[in-house]
C-alpha positions as CSV (number, residue, x, y, z in Angstrom):
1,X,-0.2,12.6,11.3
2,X,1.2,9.0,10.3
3,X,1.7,9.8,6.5
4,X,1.3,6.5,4.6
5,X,3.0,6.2,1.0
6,X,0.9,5.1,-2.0
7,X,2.8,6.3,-5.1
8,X,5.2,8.6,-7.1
9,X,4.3,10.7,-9.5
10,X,6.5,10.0,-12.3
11,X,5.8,12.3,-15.1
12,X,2.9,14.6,-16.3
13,X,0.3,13.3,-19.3
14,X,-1.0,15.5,-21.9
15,X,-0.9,19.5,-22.1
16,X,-3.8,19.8,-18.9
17,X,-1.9,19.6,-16.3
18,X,-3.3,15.6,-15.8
19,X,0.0,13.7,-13.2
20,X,0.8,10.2,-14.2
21,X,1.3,8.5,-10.7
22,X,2.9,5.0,-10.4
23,X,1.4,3.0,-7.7
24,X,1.4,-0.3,-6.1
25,X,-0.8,0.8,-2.7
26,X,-3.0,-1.9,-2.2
27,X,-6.2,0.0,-1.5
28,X,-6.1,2.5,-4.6
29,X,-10.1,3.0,-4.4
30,X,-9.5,4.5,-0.7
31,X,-7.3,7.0,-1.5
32,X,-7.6,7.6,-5.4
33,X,-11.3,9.4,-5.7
34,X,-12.4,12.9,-6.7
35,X,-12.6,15.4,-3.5
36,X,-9.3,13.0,-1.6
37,X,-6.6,15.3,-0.1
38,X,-2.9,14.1,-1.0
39,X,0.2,15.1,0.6
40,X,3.2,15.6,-2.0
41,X,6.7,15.7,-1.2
42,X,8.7,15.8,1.8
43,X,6.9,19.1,2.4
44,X,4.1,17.6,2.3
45,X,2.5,20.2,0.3
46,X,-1.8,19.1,0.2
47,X,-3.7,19.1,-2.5
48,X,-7.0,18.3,-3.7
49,X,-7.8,15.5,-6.5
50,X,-10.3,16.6,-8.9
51,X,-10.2,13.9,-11.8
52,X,-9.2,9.8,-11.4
53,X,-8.9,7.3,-13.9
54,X,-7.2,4.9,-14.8
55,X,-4.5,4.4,-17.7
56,X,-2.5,1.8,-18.0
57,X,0.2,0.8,-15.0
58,X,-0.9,4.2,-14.0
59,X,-3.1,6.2,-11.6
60,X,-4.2,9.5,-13.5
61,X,-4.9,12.5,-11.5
62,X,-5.7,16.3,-11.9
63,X,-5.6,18.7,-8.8
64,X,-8.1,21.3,-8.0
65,X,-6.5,24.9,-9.3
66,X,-4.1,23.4,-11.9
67,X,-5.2,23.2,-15.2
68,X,-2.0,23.2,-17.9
69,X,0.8,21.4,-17.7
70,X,3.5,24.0,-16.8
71,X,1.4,24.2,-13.7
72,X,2.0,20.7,-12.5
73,X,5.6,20.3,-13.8
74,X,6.8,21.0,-10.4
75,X,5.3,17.9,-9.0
76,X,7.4,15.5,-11.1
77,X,9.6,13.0,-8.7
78,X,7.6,13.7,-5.9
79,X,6.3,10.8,-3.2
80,X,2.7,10.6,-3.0
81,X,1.1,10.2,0.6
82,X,-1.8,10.2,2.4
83,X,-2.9,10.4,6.3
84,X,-3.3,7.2,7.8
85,X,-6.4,8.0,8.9
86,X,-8.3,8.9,6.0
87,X,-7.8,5.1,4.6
88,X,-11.5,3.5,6.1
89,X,-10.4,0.3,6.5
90,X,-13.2,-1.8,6.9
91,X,-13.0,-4.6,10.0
92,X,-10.7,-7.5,7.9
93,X,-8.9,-5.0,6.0
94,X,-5.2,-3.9,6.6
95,X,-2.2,-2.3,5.2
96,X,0.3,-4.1,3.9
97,X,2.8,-2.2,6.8
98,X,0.3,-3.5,9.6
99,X,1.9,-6.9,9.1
100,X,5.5,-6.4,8.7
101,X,6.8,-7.4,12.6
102,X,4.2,-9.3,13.7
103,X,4.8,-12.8,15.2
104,X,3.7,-15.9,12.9
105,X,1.2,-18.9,15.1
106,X,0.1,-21.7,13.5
107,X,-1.9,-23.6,16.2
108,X,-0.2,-23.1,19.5
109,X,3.9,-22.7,17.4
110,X,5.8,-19.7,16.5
111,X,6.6,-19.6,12.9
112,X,8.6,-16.4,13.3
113,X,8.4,-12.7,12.6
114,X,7.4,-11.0,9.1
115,X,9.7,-9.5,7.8
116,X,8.6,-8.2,4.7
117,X,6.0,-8.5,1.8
118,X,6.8,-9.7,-2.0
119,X,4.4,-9.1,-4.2
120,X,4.5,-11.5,-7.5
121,X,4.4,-10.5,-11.0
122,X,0.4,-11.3,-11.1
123,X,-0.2,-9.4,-8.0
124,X,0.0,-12.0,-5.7
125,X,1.6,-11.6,-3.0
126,X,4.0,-13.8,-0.3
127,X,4.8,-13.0,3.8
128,X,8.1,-13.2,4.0
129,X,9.0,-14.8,7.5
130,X,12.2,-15.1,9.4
131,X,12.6,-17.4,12.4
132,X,16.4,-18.1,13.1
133,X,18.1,-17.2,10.2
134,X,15.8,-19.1,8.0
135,X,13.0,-17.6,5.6
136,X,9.8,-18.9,4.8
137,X,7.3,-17.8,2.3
138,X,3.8,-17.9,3.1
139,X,1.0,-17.0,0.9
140,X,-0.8,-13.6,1.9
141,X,-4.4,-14.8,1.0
142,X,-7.5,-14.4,3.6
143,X,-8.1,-17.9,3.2
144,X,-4.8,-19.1,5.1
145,X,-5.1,-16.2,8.2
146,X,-7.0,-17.6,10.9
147,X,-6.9,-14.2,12.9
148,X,-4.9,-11.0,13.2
149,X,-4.1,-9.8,16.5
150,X,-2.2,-6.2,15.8
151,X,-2.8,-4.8,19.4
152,X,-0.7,-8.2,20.4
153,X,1.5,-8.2,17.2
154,X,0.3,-11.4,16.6
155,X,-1.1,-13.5,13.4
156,X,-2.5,-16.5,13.4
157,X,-2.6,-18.7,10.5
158,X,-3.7,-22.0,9.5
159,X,-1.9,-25.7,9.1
160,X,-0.9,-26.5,5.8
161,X,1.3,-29.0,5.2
162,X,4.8,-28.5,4.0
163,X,4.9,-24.9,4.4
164,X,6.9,-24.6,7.4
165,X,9.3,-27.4,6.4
């Protein structure tokens, strides 16, 4: 099973065993939603959400069979995963991982590899690509990908003047 990260739960909320998780997953509705197995820890130990909201920065969840906080204490600190496969990505839609080593065309030129993903205060987010020793940053918006090619490791994104200067 590919596990795929989406959070840590750092810290519990109110006496009913409710875990505040802190999460920058980019999908949230796929994986946050009552009846959704998570996987906690290295263990992996799977459990079963049962309430989702919500609250501020945070992602609030209770799990099936815990109901006060002394319960759920335990899971302070621990990573927050879910299987791969259980993310129904729709055609279009990918994880921010798919990206990170594919190779960068615009028309018929390499650009370079991504090597990472930075994600602005706003939520906006930049591909970080290396070709060479240099880094560009290219906005990570729909509008600029002509076409993702992961069986080739391979995206293709439009002309835009300046960007790759």
């Amino acid at each position: 099973m590919e596990s795929i990260y989406v959070g840590k739960i750092v810290n519990t909320h109110g006496i009913k065993g409710e875990l505040r998780i802190l999460s920058s997953f980019e999908w949230k509705e796929k994986v946050f939603f009552i009846g959704n197995h998570l996987y906690l820890g290295k263990k992996l130990e799977e459990v079963t959400i049962t309430s989702y909201r919500r609250h501020k920065n945070f992602d609030m969840v209770t799990l099936e069979g815990y109901h006060n906080i002394n319960e759920v204490l335990k899971y302070k600190g621990l990573s927050v995963y879910v299987p791969r496969t259980s993310i129904n990505l729709q055609e279009g839609e990918y994880l921010d991982k798919d990206f990170i080593g594919l190779t960068v065309w615009v028309e018929k030129d390499k650009k370079g590899i991504i090597k990472g993903i930075r994600t602005l205060s706003r939520g906006n987010k930049l591909f970080e690509i290396e070709d060479n020793g240099k880094v560009f940053l290219v906005p990570y918006q729909k509008d600029f990908i002509e076409k993702v090619d992961l069986e080739n490791k391979a995206i293709y994104i439009i002309k835009m003047k300046g960007l790759f200067e």
